[in-house]
C-alpha positions in Angstrom: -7.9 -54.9 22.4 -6.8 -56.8 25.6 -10.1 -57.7 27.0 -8.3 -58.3 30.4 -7.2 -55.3 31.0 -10.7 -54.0 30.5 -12.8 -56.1 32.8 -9.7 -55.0 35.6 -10.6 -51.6 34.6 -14.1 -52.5 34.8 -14.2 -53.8 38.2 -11.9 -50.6 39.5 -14.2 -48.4 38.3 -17.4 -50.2 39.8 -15.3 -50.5 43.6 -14.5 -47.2 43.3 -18.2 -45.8 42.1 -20.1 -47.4 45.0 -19.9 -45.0 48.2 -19.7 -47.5 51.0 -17.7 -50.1 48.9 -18.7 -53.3 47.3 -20.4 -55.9 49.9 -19.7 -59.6 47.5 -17.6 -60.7 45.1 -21.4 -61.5 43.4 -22.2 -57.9 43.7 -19.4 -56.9 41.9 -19.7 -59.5 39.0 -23.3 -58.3 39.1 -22.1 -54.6 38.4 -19.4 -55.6 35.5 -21.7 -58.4 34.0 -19.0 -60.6 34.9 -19.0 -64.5 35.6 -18.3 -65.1 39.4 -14.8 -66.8 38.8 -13.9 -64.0 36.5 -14.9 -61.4 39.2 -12.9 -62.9 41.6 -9.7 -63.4 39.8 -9.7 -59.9 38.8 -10.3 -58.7 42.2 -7.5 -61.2 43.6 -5.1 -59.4 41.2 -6.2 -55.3 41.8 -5.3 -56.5 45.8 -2.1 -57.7 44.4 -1.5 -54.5 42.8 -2.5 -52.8 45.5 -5.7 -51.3 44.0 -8.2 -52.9 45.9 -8.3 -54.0 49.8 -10.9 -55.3 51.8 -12.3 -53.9 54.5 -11.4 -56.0 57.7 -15.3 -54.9 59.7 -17.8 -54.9 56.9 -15.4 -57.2 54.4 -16.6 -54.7 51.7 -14.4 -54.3 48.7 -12.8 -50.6 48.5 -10.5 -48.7 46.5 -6.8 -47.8 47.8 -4.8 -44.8 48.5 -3.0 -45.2 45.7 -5.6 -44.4 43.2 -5.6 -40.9 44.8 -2.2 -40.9 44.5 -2.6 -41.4 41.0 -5.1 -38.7 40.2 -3.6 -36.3 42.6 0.2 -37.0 40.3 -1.7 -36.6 37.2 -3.9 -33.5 38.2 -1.1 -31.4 39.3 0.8 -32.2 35.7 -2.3 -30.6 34.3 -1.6 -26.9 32.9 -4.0 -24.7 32.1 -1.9 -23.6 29.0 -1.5 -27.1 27.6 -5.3 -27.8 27.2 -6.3 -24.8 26.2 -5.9 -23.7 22.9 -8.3 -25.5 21.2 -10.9 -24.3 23.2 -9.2 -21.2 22.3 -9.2 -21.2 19.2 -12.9 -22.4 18.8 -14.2 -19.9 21.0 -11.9 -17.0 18.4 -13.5 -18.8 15.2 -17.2 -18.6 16.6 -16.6 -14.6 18.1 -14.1 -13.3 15.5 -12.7 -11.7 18.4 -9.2 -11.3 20.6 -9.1 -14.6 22.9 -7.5 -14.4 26.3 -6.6 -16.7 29.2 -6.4 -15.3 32.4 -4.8 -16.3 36.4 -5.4 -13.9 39.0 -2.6 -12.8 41.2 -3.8 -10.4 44.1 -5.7 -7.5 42.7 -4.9 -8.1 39.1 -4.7 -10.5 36.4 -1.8 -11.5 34.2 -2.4 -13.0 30.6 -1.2 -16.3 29.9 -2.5 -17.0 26.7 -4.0 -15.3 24.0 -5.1 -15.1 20.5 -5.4 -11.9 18.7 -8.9 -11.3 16.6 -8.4 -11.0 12.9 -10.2 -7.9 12.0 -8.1 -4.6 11.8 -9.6 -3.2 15.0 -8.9 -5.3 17.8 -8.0 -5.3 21.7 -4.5 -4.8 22.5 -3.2 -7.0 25.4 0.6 -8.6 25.5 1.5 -12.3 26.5 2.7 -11.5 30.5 1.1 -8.2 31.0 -1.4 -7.6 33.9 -4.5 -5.2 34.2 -6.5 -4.2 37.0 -8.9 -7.4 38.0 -12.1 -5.4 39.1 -11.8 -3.6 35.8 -11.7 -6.3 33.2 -14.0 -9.1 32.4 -11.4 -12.3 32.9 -10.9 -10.2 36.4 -13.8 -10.3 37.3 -15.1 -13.3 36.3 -12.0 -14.8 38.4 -12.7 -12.2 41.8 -16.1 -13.6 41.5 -15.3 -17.0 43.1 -13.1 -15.8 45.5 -14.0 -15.7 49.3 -16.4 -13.2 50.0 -14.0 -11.2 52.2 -11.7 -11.2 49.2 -11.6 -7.9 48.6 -11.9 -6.6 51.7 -7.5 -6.5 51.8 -7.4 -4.7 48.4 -10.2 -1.6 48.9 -7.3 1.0 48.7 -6.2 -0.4 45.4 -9.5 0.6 43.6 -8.5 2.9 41.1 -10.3 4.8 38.8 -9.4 4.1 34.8 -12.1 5.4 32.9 -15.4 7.3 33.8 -16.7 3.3 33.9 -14.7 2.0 36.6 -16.3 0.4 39.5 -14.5 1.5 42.9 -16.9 1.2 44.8 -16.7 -1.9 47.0 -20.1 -2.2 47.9 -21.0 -1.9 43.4 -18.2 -4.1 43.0 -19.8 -6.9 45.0 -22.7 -6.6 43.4 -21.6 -6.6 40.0 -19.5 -9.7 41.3 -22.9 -11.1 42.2 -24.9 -10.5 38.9 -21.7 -11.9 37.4 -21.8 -15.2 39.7 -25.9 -15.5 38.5 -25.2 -14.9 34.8 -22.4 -17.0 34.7 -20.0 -15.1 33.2 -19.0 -11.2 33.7 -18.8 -8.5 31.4 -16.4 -5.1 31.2 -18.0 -2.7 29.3 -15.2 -0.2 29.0 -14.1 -0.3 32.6 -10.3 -0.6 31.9 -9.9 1.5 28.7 -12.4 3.6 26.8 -14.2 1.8 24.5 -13.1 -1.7 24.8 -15.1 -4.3 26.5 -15.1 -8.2 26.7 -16.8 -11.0 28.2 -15.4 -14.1 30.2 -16.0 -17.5 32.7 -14.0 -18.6 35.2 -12.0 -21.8 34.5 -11.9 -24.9 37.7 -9.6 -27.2 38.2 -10.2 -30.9 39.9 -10.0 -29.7 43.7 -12.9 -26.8 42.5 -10.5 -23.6 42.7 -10.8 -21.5 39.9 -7.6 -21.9 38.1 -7.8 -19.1 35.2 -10.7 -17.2 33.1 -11.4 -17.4 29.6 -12.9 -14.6 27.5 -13.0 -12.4 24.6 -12.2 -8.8 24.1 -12.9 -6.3 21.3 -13.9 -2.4 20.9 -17.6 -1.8 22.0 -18.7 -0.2 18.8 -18.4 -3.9 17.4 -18.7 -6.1 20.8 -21.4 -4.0 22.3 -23.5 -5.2 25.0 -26.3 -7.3 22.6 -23.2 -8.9 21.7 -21.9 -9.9 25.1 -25.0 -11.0 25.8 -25.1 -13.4 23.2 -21.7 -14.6 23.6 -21.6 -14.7 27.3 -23.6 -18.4 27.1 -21.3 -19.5 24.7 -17.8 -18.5 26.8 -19.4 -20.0 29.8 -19.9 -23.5 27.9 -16.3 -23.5 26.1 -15.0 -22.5 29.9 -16.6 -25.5 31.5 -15.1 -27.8 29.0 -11.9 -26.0 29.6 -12.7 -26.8 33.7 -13.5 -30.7 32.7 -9.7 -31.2 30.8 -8.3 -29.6 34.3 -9.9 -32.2 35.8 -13.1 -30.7 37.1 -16.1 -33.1 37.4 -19.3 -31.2 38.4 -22.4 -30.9 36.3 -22.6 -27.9 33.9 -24.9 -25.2 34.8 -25.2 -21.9 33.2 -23.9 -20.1 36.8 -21.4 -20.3 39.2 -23.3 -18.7 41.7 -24.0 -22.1 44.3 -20.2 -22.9 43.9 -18.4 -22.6 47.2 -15.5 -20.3 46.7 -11.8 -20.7 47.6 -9.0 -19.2 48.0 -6.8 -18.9 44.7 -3.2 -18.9 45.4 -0.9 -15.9 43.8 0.5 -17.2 40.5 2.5 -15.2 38.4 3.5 -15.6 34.4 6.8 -15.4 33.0 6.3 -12.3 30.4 6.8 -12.7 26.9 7.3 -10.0 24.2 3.6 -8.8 22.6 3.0 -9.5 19.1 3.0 -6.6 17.1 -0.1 -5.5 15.4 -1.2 -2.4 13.4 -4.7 -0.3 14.5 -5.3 -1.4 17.8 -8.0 -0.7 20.6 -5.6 -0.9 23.8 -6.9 -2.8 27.2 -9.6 -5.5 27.0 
């Protein structure tokens, strides 16, 4: 272990944790449990790098531009896809159910990952395909942190799929509201009859909710005791999913105090779906 490396690493994190910088190089050796001389060699060499500078007013010790730069190259090489599957495939060992990863684009959602449940009734979605957003649970959960006037461009577009859909705007924004308390949102057989799931919305570093994670399954099986006791569980393996994308506010059970934003369009390259025998179609 190169123990030089870690006290630089040390006193970077320590600049860079203090708001208004550090004020002495004994204030920083202070912080890392550092030796004076030790502190100060290692801060000579982060302004060398180009790490550290010192402010010329208050002579405080700050971090660069260039550890943003960093973050900001490493955050947008972050996919969704990449770090998700084993939260994935937790989430389809503890529910037993169809697994889906979600991105929102307009008035739908398009599926981006997946895994299919086990059992020989299941939801039927393919890799690529879209379904109405207001009608499904990853929809929902992702048009629930979207600007409130959101769905004011898309009111014409409400359609109705079965005797459950909401196309209403007015309902809509309500059940977007109980979904923002609860934390997560629920279908319960909005897009086809009989099928129902459960999902969270997924954040990325900047706080934009990048996709949605839920399950899916026929409501004879996933009925609404279920969701219930699910929903807790999606929203926890969701917010780890958010910390891998970079996301670094607290957990808490809702999303409801989040201020929402914006999500821009994004659209999946489609991919053949993988055959399967007594399905329930829709999520």
């Amino acid at each position: 272990m190169d123990k030089t490396l870690l006290k630089g690493l040390a006193v970077l994190e320590a600049v860079t944790n203090e708001p208004d910088g550090v004020q002495t190089i004994d204030d920083l050796a202070a912080l890392v449990g550092l030796t004076r001389s030790n502190a100060h060699r290692t801060v000579q060499t982060l302004i060398h790098a180009g790490y550290i500078e010192r402010e010329p007013g208050s002579g405080c010790y700050r971090g660069t531009t260039k550890l943003f730069e960093l973050g900001a190259r490493s955050v947008r090489k972050l996919d969704v896809r990449k770090v998700a599957p084993p939260v994935m495939q937790r989430l389809s060992a503890t529910t037993h159910e169809t697994v889906h990863l979600s991105v929102l684009d307009g008035i739908e959602v398009v599926y981006i990952e997946k895994i299919d449940s086990a059992l020989p009734i299941r939801a039927y979605t393919s890799l690529g395909g879209r379904a109405p957003a207001y009608a499904v649970a990853t929809g929902k959960a992702l048009l629930a942190v979207q600007p409130d006037d959101y769905l004011d461009a898309y009111g014409a577009q409400l359609h109705r799929h079965t005797p459950s859909t909401i196309i209403d705007l007015t309902a809509l924004r309500r059940e977007l509201a109980r979904a923002r308390t609860l934390g997560y949102a629920i279908n319960r057989g909005e897009w086809r009859d009989g099928v129902g799931g459960v999902a969270a919305p997924v954040f990325d570093g900047s706080e934009c909710a990048v996709a949605a994670l839920g399950i899916s399954g026929p409501l004879d099986r996933l009925n609404m005791a279920r969701m219930r006791e699910f929903g807790p569980l999606v929203v926890r393996l969701a917010f780890q999913l958010s910390r891998a994308m970079g996301y670094t506010r607290d957990y808490v059970p809702s999303f409801d105090g989040l201020v929402r934003k914006a999500v821009p369009s994004r659209r999946a390259r489609a991919e053949a779906p993988t055959p399967a025998s007594s399905m329930a179609k829709g999520e």
